[in-house]
N, C-alpha and C positions, 0 to 999 in steps of 0.2 A: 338301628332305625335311622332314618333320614330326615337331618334339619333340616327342618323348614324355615326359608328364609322369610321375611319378616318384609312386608310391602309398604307400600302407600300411595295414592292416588296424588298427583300435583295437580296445585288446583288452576294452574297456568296451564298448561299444557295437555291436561284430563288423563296422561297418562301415568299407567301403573308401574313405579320403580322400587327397584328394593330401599331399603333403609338408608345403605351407603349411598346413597345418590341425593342424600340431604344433608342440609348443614344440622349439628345438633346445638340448641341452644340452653347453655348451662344456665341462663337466670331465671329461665320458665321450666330446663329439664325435658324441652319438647322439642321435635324435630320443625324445622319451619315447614310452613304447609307446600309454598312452591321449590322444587327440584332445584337440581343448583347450576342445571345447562340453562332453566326459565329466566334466573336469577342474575347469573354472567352475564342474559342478553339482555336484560332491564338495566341492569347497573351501563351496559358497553352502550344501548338508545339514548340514553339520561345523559352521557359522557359528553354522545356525538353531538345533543343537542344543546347543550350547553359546557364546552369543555371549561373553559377559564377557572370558575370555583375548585375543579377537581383540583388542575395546575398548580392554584394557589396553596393548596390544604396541601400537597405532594410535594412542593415546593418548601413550605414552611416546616416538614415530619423533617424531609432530609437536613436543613441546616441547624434547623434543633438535635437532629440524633445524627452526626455524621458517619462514627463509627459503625452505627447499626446498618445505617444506608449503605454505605460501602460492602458490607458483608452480607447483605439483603443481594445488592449486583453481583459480587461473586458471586456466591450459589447459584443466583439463576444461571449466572451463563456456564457455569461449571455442568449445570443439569442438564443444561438448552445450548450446549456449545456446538451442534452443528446444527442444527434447525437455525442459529442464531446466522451461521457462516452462510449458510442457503440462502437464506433473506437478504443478507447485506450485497452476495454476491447478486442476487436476481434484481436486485433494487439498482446498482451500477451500473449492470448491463443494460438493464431498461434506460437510465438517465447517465449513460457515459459521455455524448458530447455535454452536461450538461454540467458535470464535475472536471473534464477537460479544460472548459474553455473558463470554469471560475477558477481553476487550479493556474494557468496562463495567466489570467486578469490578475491575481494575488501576485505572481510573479514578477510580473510585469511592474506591479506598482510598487515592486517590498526587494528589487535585483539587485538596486545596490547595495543599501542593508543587507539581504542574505550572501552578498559578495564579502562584505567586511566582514562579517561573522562568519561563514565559512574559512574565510584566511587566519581568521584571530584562530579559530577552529583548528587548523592545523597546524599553525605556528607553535601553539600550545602541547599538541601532541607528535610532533615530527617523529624526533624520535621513537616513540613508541609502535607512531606507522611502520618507522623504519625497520625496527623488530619485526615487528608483526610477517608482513611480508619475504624479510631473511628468514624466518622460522617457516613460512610457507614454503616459497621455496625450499628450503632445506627437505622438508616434510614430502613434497610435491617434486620429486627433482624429475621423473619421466613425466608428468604433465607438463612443465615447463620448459623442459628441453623439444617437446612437439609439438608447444609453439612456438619457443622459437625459430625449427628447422622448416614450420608451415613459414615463418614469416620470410624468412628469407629466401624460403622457395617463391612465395611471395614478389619478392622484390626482387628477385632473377627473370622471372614471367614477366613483370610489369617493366622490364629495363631494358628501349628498346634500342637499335645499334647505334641510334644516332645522339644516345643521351651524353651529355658531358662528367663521365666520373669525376673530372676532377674538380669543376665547380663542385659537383653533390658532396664531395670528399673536404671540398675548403668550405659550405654550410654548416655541415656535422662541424666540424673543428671549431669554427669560430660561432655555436651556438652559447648565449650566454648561461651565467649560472642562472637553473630553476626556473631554466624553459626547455620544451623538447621541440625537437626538429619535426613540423607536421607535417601530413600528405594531405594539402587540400582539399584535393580529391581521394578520399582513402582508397588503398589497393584493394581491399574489399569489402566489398558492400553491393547487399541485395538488390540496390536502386542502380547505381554507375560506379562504374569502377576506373580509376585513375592511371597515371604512371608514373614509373618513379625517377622521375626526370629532374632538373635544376628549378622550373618554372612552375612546378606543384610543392616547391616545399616553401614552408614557411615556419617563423619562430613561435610557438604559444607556451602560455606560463605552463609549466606541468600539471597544474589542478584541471587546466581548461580541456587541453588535450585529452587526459584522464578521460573525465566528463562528455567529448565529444563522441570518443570512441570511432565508429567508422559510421556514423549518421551523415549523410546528402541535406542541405539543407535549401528549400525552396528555391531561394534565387540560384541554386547552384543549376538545378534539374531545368530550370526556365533557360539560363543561360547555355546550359550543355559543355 
């Protein structure tokens, strides 16, 4: 024979839900009268119309129970981890110049600092970059041989008859320690592309270069 599920009328909403569609409350032993979709949107109206109380009460659970707050956040996002990624990502895309241009203004105002802490930054672990990297390559040795042999295919395309090898040959040489010889104009690059001539190289620290990559930067593309 067939259970028969077990109903209720919510009295918010007049409609008829089964049992599980309510909360049950252990100090009366009764189900609440309204639905618990009616209930979400009463507590979610009451929130938007007055957040602050909520805040504070949520505010004061977490730094009284850290631990539990903490492991309250993980689970959900352990439960909700891509619903969570969809959101964050839809919410950037909607408001990207608007994380752009505070992510520049922080920059801007915090360059030198994150310059000195950056340096202290690698000072610290040189070494270990240095590993790190030798074990890449090592690891990596046909990836890195194809770009090397792209780079200097590179630099053969971009070296035109009239460059001065042997200036370009006495910059390489007399580059100081923990700077690399840069292409102002990089050889490639999606926006303009350079050559590799005497009057395109220049000295930058190694982190900077690094960092630069083969990025065109505005006054370069105004000047041409």
């Amino acid at each position: 024979m067939k259970e028969t599920i077990k109903t209720q009328v919510c009295t918010k909403c007049g409609l008829e839900k089964p049992l599980s569609k309510y909360y049950f409350r252990k100090d009366s032993q009764k189900y609440r009268s309204a639905c618990n979709d009616c209930l979400a949107k009463q507590k979610k109206a009451k929130y938007q119309a007055n957040p602050e109380p909520m805040k504070a009460r949520v505010k004061a659970w977490r730094e009284a129970n850290p631990e539990k707050a903490r492991a309250t956040r993980k689970a959900y996002y352990q439960n909700n981890i891509e619903k969570i990624r969809a959101k964050g990502k839809a919410h950037y895309q909607a408001n990207s110049e608007v994380y752009k241009a505070r992510t520049k203004a922080r920059y801007k105002a915090n360059v030198e600092k994150i310059s000195i802490e950056q340096k202290a930054r690698y000072e610290a672990k040189k070494e270990e970059y240095k590993l790190r990297i030798k074990a890449y390559r090592k690891a990596n040795k046909q990836k890195v041989n194809a770009w090397r042999a792209k780079r200097r295919a590179a630099k053969l395309n971009a070296t035109p008859a009239w460059a001065d090898n042997k200036k370009i040959a006495q910059i390489y040489k007399e580059c100081p320690p923990g700077y690399h010889v840069d292409h102002v104009f990089p050889l490639q690059s999606p926006i303009m592309c350079g050559l590799h001539v005497e009057n395109n190289l220049q000295y930058l620290p190694a982190k900077e270069n690094i960092k630069k990559k083969n990025h065109v930067t505005l006054q370069q593309q105004l000047n041409g």
